[in-house]
mmCIF file as Biopython writes it, N, C-alpha, C and O atoms, coordinates in Angstrom:
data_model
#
loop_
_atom_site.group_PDB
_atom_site.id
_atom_site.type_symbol
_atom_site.label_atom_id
_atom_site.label_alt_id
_atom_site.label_comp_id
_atom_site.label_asym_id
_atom_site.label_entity_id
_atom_site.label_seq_id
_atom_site.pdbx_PDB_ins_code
_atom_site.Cartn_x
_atom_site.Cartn_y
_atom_site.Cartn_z
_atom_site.occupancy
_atom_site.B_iso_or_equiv
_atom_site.auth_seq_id
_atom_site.auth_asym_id
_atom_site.pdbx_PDB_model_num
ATOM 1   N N  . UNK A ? 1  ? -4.833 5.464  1.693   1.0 0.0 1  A 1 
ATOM 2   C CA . UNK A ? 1  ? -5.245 5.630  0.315   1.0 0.0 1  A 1 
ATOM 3   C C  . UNK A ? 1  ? -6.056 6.914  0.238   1.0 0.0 1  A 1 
ATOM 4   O O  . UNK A ? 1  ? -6.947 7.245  1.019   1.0 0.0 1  A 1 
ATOM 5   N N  . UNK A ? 2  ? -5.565 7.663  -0.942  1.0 0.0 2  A 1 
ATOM 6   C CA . UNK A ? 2  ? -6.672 9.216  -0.817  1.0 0.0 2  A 1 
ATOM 7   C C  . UNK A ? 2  ? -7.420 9.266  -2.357  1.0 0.0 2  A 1 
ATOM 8   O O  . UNK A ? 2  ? -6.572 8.807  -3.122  1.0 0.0 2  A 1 
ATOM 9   N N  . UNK A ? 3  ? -8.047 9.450  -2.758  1.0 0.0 3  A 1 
ATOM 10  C CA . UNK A ? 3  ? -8.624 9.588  -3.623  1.0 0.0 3  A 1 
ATOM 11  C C  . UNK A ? 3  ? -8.410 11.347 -4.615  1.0 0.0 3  A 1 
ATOM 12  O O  . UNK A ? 3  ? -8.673 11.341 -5.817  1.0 0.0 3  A 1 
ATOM 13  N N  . UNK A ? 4  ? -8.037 12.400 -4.077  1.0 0.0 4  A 1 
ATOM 14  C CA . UNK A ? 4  ? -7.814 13.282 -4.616  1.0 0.0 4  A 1 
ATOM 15  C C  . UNK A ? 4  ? -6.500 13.897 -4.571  1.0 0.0 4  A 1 
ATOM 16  O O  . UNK A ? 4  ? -5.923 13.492 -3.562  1.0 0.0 4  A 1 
ATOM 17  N N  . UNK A ? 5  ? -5.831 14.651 -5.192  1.0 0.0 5  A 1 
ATOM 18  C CA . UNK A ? 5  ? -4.668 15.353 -4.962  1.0 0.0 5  A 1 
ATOM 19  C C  . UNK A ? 5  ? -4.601 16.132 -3.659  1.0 0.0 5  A 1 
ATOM 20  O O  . UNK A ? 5  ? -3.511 16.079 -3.089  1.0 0.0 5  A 1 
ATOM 21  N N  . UNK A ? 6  ? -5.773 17.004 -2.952  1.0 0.0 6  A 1 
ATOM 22  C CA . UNK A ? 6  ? -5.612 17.651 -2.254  1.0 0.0 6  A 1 
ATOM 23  C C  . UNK A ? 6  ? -5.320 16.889 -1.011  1.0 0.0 6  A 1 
ATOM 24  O O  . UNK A ? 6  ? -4.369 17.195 -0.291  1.0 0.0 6  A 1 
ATOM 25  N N  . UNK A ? 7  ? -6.217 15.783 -0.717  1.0 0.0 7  A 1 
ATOM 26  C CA . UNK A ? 7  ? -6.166 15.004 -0.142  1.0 0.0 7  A 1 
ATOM 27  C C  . UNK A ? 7  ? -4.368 14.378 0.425   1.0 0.0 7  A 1 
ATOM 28  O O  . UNK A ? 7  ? -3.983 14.298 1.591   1.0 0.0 7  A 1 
ATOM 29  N N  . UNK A ? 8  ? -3.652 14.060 -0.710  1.0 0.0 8  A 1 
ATOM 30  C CA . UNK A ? 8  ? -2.462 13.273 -0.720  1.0 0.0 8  A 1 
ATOM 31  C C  . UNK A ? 8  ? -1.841 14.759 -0.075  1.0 0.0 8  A 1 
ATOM 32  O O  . UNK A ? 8  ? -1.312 14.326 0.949   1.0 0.0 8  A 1 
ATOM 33  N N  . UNK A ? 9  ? -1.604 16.178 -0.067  1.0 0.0 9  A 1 
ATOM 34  C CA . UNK A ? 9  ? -0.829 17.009 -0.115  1.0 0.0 9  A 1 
ATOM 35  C C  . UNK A ? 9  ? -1.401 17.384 1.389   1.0 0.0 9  A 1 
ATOM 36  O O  . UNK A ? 9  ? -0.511 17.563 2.220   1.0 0.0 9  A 1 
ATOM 37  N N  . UNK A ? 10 ? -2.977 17.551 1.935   1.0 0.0 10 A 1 
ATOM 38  C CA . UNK A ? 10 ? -2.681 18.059 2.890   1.0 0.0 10 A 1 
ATOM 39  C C  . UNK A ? 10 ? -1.927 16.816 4.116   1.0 0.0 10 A 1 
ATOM 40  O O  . UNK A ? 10 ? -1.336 17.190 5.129   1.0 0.0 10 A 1 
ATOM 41  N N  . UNK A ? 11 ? -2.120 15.328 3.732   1.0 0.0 11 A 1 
ATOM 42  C CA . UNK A ? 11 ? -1.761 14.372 4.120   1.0 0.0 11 A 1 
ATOM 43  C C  . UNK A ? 11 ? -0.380 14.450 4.395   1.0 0.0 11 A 1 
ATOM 44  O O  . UNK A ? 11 ? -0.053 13.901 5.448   1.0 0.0 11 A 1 
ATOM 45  N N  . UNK A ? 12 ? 0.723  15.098 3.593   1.0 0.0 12 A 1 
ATOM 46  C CA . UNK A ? 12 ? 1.847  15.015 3.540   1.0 0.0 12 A 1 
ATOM 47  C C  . UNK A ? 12 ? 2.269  16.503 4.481   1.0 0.0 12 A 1 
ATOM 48  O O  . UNK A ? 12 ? 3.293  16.534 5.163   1.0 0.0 12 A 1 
ATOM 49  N N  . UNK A ? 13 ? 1.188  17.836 4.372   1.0 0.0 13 A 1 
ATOM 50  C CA . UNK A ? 13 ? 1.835  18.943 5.177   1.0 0.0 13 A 1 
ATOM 51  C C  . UNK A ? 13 ? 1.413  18.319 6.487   1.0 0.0 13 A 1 
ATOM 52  O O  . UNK A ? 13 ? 2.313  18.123 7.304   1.0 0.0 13 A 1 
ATOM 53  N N  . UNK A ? 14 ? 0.196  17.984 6.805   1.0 0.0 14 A 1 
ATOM 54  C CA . UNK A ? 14 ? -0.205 17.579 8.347   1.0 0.0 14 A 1 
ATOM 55  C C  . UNK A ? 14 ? 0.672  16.174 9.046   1.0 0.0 14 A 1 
ATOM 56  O O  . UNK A ? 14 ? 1.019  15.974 10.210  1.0 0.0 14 A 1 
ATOM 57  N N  . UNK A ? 15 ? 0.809  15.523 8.083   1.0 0.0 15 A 1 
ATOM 58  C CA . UNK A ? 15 ? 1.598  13.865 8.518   1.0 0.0 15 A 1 
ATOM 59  C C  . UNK A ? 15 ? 3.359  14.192 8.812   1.0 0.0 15 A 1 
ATOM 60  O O  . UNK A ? 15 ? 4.010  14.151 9.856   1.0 0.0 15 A 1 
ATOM 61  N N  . UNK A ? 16 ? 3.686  14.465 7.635   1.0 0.0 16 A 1 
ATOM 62  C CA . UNK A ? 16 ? 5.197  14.918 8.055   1.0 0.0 16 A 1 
ATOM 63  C C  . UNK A ? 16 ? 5.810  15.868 7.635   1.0 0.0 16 A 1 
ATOM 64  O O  . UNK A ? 16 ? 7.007  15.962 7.363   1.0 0.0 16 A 1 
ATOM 65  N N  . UNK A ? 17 ? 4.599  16.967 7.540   1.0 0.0 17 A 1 
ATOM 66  C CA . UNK A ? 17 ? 5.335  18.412 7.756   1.0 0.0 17 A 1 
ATOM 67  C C  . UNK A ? 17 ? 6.270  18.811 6.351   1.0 0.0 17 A 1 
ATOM 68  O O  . UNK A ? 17 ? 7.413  19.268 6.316   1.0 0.0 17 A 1 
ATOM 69  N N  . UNK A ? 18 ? 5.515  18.524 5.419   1.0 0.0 18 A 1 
ATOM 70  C CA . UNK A ? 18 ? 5.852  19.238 4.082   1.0 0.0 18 A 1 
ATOM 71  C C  . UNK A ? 18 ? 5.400  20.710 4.010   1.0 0.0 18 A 1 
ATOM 72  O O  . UNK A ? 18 ? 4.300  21.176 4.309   1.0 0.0 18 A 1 
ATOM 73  N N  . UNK A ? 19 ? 6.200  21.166 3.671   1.0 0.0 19 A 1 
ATOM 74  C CA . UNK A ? 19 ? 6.294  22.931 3.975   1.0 0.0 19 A 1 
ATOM 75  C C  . UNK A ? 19 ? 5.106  23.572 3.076   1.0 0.0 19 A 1 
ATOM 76  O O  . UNK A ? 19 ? 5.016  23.543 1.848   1.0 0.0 19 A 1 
ATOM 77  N N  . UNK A ? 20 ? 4.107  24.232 4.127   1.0 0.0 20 A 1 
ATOM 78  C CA . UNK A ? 20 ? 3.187  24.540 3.609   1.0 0.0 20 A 1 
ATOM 79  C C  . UNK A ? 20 ? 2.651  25.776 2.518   1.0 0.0 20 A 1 
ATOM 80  O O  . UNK A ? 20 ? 1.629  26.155 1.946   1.0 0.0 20 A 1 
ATOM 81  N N  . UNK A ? 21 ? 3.993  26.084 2.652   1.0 0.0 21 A 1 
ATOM 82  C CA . UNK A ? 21 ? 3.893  27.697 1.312   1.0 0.0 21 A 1 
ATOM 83  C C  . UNK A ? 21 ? 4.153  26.739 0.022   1.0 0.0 21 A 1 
ATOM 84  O O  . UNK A ? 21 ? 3.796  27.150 -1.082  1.0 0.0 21 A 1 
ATOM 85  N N  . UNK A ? 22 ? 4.659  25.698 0.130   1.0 0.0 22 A 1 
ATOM 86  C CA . UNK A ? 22 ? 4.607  24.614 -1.141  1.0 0.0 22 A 1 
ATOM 87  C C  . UNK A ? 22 ? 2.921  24.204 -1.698  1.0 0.0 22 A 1 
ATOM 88  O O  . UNK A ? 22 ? 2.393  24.118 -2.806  1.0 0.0 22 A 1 
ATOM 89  N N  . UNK A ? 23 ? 2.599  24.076 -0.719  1.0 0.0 23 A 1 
ATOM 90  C CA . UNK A ? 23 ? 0.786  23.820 -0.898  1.0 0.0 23 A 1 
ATOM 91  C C  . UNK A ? 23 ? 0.916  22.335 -1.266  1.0 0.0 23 A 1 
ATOM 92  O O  . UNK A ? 23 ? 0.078  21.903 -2.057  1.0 0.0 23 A 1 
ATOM 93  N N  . UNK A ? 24 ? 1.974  21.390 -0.738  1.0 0.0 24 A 1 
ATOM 94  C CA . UNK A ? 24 ? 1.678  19.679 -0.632  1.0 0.0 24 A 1 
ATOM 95  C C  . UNK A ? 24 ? 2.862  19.906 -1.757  1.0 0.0 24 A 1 
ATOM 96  O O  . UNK A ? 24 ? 3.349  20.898 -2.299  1.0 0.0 24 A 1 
ATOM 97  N N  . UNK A ? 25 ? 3.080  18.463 -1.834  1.0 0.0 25 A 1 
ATOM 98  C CA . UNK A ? 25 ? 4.116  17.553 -2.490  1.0 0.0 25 A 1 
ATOM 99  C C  . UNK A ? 25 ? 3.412  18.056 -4.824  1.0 0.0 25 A 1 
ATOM 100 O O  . UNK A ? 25 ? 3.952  18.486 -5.844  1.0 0.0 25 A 1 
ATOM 101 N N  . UNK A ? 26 ? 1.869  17.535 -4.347  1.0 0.0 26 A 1 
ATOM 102 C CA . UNK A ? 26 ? 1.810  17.687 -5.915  1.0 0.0 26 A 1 
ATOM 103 C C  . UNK A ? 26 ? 1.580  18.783 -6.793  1.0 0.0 26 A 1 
ATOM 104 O O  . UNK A ? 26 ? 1.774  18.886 -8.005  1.0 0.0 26 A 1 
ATOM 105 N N  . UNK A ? 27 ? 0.847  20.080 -5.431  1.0 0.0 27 A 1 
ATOM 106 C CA . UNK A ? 27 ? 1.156  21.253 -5.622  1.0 0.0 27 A 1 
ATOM 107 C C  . UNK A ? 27 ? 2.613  22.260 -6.191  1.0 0.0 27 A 1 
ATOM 108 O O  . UNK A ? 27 ? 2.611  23.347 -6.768  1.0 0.0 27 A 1 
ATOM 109 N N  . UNK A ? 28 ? 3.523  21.576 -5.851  1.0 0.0 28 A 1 
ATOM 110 C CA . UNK A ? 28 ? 4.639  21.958 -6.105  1.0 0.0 28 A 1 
ATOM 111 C C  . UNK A ? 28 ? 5.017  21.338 -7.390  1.0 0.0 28 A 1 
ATOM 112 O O  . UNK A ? 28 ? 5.464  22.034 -8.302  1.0 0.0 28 A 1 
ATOM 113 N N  . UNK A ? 29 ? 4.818  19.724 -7.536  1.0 0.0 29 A 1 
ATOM 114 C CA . UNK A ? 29 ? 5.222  19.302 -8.980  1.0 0.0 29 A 1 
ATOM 115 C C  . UNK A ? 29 ? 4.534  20.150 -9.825  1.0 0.0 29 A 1 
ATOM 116 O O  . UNK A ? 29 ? 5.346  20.834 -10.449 1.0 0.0 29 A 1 
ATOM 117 N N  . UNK A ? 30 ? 3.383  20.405 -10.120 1.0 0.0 30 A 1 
ATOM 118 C CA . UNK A ? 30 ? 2.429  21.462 -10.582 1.0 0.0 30 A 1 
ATOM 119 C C  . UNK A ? 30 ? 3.241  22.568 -11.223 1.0 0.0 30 A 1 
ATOM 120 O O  . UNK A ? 30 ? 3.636  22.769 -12.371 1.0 0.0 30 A 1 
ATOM 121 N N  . UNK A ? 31 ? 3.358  23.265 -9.983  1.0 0.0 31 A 1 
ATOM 122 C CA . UNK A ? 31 ? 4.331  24.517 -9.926  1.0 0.0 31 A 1 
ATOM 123 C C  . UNK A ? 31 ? 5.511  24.171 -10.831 1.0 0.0 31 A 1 
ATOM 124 O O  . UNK A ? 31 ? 5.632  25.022 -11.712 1.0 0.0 31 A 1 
ATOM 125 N N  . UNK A ? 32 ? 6.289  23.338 -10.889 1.0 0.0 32 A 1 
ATOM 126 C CA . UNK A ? 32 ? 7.684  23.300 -11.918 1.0 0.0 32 A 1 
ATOM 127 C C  . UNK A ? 32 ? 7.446  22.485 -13.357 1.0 0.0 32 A 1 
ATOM 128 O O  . UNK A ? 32 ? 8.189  22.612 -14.330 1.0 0.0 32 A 1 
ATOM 129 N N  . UNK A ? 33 ? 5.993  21.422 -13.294 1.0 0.0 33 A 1 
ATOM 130 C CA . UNK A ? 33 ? 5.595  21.008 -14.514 1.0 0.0 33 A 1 
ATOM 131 C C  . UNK A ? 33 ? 5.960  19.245 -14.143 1.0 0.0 33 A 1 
ATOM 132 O O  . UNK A ? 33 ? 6.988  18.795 -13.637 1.0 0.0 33 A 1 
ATOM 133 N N  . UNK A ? 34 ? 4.900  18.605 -14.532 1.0 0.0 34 A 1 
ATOM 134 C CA . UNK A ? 34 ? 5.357  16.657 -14.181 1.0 0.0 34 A 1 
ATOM 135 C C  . UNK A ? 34 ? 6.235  16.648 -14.904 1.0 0.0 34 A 1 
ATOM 136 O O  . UNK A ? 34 ? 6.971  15.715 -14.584 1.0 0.0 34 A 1 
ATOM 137 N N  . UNK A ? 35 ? 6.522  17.051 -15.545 1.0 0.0 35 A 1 
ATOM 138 C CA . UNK A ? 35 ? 7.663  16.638 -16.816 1.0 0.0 35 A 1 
ATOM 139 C C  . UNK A ? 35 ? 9.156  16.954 -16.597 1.0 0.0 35 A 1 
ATOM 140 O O  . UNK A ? 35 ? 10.110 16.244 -16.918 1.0 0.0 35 A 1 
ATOM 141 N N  . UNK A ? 36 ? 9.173  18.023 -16.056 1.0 0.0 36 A 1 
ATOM 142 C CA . UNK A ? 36 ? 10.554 18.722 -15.129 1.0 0.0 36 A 1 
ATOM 143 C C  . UNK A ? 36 ? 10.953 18.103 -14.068 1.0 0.0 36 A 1 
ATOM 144 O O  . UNK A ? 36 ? 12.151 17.935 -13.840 1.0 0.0 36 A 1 
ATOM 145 N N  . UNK A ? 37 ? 9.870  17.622 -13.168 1.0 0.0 37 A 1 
ATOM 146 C CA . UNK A ? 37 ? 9.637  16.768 -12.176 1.0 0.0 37 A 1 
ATOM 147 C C  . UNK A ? 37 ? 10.512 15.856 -12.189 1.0 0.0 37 A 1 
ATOM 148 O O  . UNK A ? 37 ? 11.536 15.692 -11.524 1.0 0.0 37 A 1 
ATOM 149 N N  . UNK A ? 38 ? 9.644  14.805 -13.647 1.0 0.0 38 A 1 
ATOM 150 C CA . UNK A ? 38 ? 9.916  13.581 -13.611 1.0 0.0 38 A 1 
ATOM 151 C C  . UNK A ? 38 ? 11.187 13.667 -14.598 1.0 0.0 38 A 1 
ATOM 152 O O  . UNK A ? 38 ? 11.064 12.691 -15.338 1.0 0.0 38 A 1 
ATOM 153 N N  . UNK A ? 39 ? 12.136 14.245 -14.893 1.0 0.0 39 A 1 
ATOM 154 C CA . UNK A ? 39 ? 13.313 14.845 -15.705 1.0 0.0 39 A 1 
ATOM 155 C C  . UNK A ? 39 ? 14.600 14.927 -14.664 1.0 0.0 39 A 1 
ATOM 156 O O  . UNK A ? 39 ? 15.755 14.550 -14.857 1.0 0.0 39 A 1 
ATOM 157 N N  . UNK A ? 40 ? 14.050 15.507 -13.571 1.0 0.0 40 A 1 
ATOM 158 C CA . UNK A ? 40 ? 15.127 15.521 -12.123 1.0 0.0 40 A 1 
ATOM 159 C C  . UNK A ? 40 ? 15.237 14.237 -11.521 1.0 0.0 40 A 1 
ATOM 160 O O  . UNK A ? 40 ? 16.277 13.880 -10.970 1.0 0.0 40 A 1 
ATOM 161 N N  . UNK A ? 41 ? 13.682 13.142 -11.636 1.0 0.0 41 A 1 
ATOM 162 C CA . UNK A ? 41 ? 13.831 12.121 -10.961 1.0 0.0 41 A 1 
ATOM 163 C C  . UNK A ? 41 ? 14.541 11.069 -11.655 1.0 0.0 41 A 1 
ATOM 164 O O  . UNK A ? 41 ? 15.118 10.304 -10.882 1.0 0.0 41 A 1 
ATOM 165 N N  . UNK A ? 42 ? 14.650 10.845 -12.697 1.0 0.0 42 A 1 
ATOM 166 C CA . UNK A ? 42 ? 14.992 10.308 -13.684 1.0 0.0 42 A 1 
ATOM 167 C C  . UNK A ? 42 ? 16.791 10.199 -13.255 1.0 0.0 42 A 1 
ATOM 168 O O  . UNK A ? 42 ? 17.392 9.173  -13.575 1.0 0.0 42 A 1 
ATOM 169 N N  . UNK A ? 43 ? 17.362 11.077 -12.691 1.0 0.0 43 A 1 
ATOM 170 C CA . UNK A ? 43 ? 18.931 11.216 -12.466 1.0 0.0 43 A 1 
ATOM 171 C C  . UNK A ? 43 ? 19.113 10.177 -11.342 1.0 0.0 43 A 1 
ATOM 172 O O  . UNK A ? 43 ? 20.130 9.542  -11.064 1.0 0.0 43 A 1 
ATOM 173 N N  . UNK A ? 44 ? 17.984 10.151 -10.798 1.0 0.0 44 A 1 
ATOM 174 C CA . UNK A ? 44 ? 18.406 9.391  -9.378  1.0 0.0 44 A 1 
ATOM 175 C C  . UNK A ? 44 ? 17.589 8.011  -8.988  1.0 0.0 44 A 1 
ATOM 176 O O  . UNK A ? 44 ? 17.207 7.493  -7.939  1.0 0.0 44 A 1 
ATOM 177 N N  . UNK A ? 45 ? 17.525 7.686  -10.419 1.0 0.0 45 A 1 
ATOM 178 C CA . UNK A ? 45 ? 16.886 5.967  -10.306 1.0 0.0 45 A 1 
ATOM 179 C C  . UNK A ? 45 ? 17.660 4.965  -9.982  1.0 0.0 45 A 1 
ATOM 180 O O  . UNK A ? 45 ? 17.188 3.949  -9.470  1.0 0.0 45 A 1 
ATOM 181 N N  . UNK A ? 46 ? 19.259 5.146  -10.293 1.0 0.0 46 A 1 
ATOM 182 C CA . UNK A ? 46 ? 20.121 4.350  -9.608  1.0 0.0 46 A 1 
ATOM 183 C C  . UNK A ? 46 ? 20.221 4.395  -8.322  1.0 0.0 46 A 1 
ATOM 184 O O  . UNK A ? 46 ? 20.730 3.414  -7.781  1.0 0.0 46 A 1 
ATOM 185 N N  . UNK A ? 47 ? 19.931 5.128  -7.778  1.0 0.0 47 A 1 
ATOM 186 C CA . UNK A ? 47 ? 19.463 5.002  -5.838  1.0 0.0 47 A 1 
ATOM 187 C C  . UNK A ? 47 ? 18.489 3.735  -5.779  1.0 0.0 47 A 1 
ATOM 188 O O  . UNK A ? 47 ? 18.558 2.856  -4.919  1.0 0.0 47 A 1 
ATOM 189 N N  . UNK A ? 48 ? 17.650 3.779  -6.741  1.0 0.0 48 A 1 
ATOM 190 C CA . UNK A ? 48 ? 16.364 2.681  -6.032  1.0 0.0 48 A 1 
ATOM 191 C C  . UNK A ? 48 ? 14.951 2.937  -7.078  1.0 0.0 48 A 1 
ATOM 192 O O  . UNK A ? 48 ? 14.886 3.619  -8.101  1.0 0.0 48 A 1 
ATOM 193 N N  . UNK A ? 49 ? 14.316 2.452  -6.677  1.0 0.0 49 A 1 
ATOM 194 C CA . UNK A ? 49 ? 13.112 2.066  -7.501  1.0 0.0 49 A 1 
ATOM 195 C C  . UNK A ? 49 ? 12.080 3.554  -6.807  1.0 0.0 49 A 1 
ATOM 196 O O  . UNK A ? 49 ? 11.193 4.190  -7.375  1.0 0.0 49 A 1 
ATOM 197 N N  . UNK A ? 50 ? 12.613 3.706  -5.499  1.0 0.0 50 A 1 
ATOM 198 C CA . UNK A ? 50 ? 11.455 4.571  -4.581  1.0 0.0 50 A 1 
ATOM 199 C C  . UNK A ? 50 ? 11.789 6.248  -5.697  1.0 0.0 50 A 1 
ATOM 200 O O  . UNK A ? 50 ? 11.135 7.290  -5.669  1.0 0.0 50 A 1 
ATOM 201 N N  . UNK A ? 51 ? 13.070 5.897  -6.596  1.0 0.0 51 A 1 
ATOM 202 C CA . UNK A ? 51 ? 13.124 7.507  -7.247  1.0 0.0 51 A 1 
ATOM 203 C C  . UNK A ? 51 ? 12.307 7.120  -8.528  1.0 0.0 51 A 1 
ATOM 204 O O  . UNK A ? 51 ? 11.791 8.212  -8.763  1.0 0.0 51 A 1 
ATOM 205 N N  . UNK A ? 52 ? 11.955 6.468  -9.289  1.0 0.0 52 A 1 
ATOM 206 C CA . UNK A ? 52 ? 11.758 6.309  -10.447 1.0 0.0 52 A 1 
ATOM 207 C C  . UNK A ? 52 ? 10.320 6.919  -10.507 1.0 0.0 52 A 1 
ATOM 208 O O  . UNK A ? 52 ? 9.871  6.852  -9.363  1.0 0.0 52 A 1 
ATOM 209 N N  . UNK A ? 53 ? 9.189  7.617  -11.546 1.0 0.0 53 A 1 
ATOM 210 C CA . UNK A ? 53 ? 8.146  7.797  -11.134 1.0 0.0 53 A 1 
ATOM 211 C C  . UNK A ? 53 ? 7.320  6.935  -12.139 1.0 0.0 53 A 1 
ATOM 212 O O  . UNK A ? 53 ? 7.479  6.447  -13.258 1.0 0.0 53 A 1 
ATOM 213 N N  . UNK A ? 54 ? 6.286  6.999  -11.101 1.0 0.0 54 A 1 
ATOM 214 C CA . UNK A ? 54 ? 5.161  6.113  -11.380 1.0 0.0 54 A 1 
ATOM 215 C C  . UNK A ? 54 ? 4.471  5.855  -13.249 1.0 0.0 54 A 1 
ATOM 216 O O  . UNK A ? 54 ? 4.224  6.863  -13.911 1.0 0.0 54 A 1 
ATOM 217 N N  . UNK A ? 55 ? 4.313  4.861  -13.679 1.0 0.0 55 A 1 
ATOM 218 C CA . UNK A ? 55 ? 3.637  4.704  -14.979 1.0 0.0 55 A 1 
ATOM 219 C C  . UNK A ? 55 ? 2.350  5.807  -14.839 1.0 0.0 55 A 1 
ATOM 220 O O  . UNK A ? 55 ? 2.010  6.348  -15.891 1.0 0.0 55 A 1 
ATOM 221 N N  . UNK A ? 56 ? 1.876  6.041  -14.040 1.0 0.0 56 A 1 
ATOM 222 C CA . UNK A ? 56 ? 0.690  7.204  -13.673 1.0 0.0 56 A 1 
ATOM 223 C C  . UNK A ? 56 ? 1.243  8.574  -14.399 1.0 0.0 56 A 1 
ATOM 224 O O  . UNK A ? 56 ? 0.759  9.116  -15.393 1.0 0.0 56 A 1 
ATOM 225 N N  . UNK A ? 57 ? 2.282  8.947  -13.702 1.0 0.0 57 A 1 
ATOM 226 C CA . UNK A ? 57 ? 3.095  10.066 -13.249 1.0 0.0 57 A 1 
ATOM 227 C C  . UNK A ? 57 ? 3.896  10.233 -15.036 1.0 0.0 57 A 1 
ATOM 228 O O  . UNK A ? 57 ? 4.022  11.183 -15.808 1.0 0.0 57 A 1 
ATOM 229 N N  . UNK A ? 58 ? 4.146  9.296  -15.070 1.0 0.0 58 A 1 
ATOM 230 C CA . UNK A ? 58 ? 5.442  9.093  -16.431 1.0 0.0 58 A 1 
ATOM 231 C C  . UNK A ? 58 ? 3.730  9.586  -17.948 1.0 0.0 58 A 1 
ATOM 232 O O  . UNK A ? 58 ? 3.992  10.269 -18.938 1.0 0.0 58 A 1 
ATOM 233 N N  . UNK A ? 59 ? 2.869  9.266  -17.795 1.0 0.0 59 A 1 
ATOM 234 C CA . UNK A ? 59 ? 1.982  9.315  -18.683 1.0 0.0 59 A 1 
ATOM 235 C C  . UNK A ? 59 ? 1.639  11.123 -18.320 1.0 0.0 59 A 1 
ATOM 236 O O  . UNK A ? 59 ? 2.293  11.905 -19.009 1.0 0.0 59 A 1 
ATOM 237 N N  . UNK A ? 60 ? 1.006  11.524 -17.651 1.0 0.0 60 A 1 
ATOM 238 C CA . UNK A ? 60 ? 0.810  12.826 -16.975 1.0 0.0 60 A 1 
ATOM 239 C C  . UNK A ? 60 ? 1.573  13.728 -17.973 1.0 0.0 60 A 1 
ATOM 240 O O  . UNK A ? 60 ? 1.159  14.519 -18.821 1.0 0.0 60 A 1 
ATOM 241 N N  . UNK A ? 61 ? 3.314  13.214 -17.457 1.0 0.0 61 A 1 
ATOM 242 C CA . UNK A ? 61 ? 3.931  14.091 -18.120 1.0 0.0 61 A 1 
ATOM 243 C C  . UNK A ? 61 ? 3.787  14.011 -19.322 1.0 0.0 61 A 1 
ATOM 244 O O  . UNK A ? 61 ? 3.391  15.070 -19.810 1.0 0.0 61 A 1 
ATOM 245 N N  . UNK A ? 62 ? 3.975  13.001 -20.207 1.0 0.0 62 A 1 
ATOM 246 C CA . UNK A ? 62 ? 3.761  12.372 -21.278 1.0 0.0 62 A 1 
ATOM 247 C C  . UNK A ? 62 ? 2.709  13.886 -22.407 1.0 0.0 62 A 1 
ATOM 248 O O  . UNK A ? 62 ? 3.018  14.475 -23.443 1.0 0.0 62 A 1 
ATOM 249 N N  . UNK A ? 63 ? 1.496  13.969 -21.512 1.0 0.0 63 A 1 
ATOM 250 C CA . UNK A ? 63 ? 0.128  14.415 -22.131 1.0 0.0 63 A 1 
ATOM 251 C C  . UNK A ? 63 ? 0.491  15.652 -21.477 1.0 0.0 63 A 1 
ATOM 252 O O  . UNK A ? 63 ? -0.314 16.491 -21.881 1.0 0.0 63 A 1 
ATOM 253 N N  . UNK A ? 64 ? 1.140  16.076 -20.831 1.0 0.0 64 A 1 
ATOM 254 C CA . UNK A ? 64 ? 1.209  17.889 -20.011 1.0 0.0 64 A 1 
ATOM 255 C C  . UNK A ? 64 ? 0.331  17.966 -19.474 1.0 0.0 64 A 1 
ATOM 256 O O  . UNK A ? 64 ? -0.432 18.839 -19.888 1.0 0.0 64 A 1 
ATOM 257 N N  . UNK A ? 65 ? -0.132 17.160 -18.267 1.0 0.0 65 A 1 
ATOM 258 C CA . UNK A ? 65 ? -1.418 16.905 -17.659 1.0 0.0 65 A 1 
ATOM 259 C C  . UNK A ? 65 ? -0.692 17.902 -16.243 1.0 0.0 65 A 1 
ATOM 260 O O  . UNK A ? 65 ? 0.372  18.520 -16.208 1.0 0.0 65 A 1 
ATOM 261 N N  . UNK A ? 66 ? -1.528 17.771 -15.411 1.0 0.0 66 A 1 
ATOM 262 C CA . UNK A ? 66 ? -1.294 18.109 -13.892 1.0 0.0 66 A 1 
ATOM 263 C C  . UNK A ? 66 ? -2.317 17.945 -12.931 1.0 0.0 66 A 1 
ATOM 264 O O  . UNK A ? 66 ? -3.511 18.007 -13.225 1.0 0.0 66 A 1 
ATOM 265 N N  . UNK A ? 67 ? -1.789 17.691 -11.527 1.0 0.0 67 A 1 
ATOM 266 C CA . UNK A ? 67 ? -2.837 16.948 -10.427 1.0 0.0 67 A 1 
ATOM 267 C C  . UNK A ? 67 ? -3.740 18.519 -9.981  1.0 0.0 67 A 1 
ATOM 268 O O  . UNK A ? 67 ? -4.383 18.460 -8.933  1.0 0.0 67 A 1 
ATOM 269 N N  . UNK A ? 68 ? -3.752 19.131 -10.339 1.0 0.0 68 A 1 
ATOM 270 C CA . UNK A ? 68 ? -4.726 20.347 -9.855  1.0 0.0 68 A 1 
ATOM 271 C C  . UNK A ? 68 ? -5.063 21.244 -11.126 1.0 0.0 68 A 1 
ATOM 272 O O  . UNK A ? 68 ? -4.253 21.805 -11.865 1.0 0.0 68 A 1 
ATOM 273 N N  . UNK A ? 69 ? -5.994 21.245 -11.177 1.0 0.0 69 A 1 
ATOM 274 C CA . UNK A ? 69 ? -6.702 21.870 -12.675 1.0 0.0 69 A 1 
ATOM 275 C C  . UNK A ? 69 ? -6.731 21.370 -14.056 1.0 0.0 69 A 1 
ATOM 276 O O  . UNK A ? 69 ? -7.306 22.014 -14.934 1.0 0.0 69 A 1 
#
């Protein structure tokens, strides 16, 4: 459990090597917008529940929010 964004991203470059010129997983959603994000994920919910994004995530975009600034 992490409590901050930076937290979850360096978790993901140090744990399993998410490419670090990305600057973490939410750094990058950032970079293209939650809403674009969650627009791509949206195609691939028939795979499974693990694509769908979070009521967190789905609101974010919702408001044009973002996990860094």
């Amino acid at each position: 459990i992490v409590e901050t964004s930076i937290e979850a991203d360096m978790g993901l470059i140090l744990g399993i090597g998410f490419p670090t010129f990305r600057g973490g997983a939410l750094r990058y959603i950032d970079s293209i917008g939650v809403k674009a994000f969650c627009d791509i994920a949206y195609k691939y919910t028939e795979l499974g529940a693990a694509y769908k994004p979070t009521e967190q995530m789905q609101a974010k975009a919702a408001a044009g929010g973002k996990y860094y600034g």
